[in-house]
VMD Tcl script that draws the C-alpha trace (Angstrom):
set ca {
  {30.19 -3.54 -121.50}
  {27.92 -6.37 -121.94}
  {27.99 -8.77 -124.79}
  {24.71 -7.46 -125.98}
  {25.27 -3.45 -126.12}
  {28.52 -4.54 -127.49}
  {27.14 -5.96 -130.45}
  {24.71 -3.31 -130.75}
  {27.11 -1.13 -131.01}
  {28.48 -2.79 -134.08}
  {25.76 -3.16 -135.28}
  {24.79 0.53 -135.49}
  {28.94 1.24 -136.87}
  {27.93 -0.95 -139.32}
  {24.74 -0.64 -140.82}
  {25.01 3.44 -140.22}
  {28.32 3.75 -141.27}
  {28.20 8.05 -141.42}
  {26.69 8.24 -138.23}
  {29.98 9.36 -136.55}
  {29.15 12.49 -134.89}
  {27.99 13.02 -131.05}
  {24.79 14.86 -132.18}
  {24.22 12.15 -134.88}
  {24.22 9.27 -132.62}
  {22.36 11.51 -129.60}
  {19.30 11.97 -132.51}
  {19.55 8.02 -133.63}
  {18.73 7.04 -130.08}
  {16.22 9.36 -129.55}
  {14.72 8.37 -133.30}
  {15.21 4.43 -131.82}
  {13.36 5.27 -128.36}
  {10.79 6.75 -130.24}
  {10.36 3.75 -132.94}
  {10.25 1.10 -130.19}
  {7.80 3.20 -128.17}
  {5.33 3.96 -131.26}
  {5.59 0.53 -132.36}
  {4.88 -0.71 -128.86}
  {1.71 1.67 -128.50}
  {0.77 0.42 -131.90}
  {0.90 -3.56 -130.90}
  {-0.85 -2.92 -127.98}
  {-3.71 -0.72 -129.48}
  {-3.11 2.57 -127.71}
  {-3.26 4.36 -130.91}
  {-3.05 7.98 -129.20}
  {0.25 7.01 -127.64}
  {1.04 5.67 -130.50}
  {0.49 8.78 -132.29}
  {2.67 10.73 -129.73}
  {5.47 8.85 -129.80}
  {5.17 9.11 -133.25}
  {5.10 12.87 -133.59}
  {8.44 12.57 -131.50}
  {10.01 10.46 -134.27}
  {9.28 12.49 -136.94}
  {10.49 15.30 -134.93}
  {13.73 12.99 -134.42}
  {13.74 12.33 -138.03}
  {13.56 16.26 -139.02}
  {16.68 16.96 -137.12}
  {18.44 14.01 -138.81}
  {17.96 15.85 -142.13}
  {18.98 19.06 -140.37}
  {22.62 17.38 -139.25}
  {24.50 17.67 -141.60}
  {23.97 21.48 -142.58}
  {24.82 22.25 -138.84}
  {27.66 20.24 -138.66}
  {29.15 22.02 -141.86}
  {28.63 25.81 -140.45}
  {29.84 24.26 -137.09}
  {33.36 23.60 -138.66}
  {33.82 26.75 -139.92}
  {34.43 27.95 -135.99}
  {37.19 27.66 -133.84}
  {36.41 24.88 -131.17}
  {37.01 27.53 -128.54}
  {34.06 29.65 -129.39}
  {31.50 26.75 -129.40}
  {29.14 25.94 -127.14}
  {29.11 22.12 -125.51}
  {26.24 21.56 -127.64}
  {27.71 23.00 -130.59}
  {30.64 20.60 -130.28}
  {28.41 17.70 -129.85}
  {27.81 18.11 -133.70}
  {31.60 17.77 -134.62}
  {32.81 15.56 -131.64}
  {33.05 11.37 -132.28}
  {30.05 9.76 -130.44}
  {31.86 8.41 -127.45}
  {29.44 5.42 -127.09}
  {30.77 4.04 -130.53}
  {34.42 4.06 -129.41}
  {34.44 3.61 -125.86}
  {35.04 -0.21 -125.60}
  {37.94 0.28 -127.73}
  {39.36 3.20 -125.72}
  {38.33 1.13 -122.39}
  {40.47 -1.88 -123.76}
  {43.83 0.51 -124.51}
  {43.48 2.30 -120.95}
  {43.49 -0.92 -119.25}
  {46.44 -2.46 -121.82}
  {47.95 1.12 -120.66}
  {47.43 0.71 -117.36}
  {49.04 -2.48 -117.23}
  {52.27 -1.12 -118.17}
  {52.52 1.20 -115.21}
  {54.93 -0.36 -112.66}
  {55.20 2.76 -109.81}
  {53.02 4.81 -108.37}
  {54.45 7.95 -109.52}
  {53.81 6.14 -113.13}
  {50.12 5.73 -111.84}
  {49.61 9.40 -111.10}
  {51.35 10.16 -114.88}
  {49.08 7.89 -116.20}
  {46.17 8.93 -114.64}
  {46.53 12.51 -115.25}
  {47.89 12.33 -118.71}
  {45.00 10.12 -119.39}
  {41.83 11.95 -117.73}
  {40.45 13.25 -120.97}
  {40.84 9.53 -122.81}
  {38.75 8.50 -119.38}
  {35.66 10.70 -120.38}
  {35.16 8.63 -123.29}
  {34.54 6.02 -121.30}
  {30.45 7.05 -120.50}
  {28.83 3.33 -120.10}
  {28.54 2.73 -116.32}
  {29.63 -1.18 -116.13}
  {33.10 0.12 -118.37}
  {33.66 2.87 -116.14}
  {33.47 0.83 -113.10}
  {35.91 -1.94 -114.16}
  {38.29 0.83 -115.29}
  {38.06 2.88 -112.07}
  {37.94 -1.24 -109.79}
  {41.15 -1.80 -112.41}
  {43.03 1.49 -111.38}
  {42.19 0.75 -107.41}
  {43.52 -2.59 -107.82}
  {46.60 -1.21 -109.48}
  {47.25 1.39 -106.52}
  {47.15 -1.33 -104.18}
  {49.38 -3.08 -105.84}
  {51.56 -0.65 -106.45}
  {51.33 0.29 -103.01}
  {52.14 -2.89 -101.33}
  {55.17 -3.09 -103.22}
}
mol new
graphics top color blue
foreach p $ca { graphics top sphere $p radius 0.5 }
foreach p [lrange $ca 0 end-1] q [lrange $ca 1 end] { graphics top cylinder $p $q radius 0.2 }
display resetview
């Protein structure tokens, strides 16, 4: 992750501290894209963009306020019976904890010292992987377990 969406993602944990949710932070970036975009239309005198993009973030806005009465009926039902979409309201956002899970799977990873350990490791850790959404984290992890297995390997 890069310096700058690192701090912007501290900068959301902090200043929103009960956006937690998958859903929740899904609807603040779409309410962000939407603010920047209006805003943008606005400073540059396209008012009917303007009023588009707009109209998208009071849309945005409207399912903010909607949240957390989904999110209450949602946990009422067993995870297995939910849709994907469903669990997005009750799941952690992954993109506010994925440089912290990045930074244990490669302390983790570390630690391995065979290659049978490797293929444990990997497998037992596939889910804690999926967290990891932001391309430039994903690609050192993935560069970090290929260098590993070469190691390994060579040994």
């Amino acid at each position: 992750m890069n310096p700058t969406d690192d701090m912007m993602r501290q900068a959301i944990a902090a200043q929103i501290p009960n956006l937690k949710t998958q859903a929740q932070f899904n609807t603040f970036m779409s309410c962000f894209d939407a603010l920047k975009t209006t805003l943008n239309a606005y400073f540059g005198g396209e008012a009917a963009s303007a009023e588009m993009a707009r109209e998208a973030l009071n849309k945005g806005l409207d399912m903010a306020k909607q949240i957390p009465d989904l999110v209450e009926k949602l946990a009422e039902m067993p995870d297995e019976v939910k849709s994907d979409a469903a669990k997005e309201f009750t799941t952690p956002a992954k993109e506010l904890h994925e440089y912290d899970v990045h930074r244990q799977l490669i302390i983790d990873l570390e630690a391995v010292k065979t290659l049978e350990g490797l293929q444990k490791w990997y497998a037992d850790n596939r889910e804690r992987m999926d967290l990891v959404v932001g391309a430039s984290l994903r690609n050192e992890l993935f560069d970090a377990i290929r260098v590993k297995r070469r190691l390994l390997e060579q040994n």
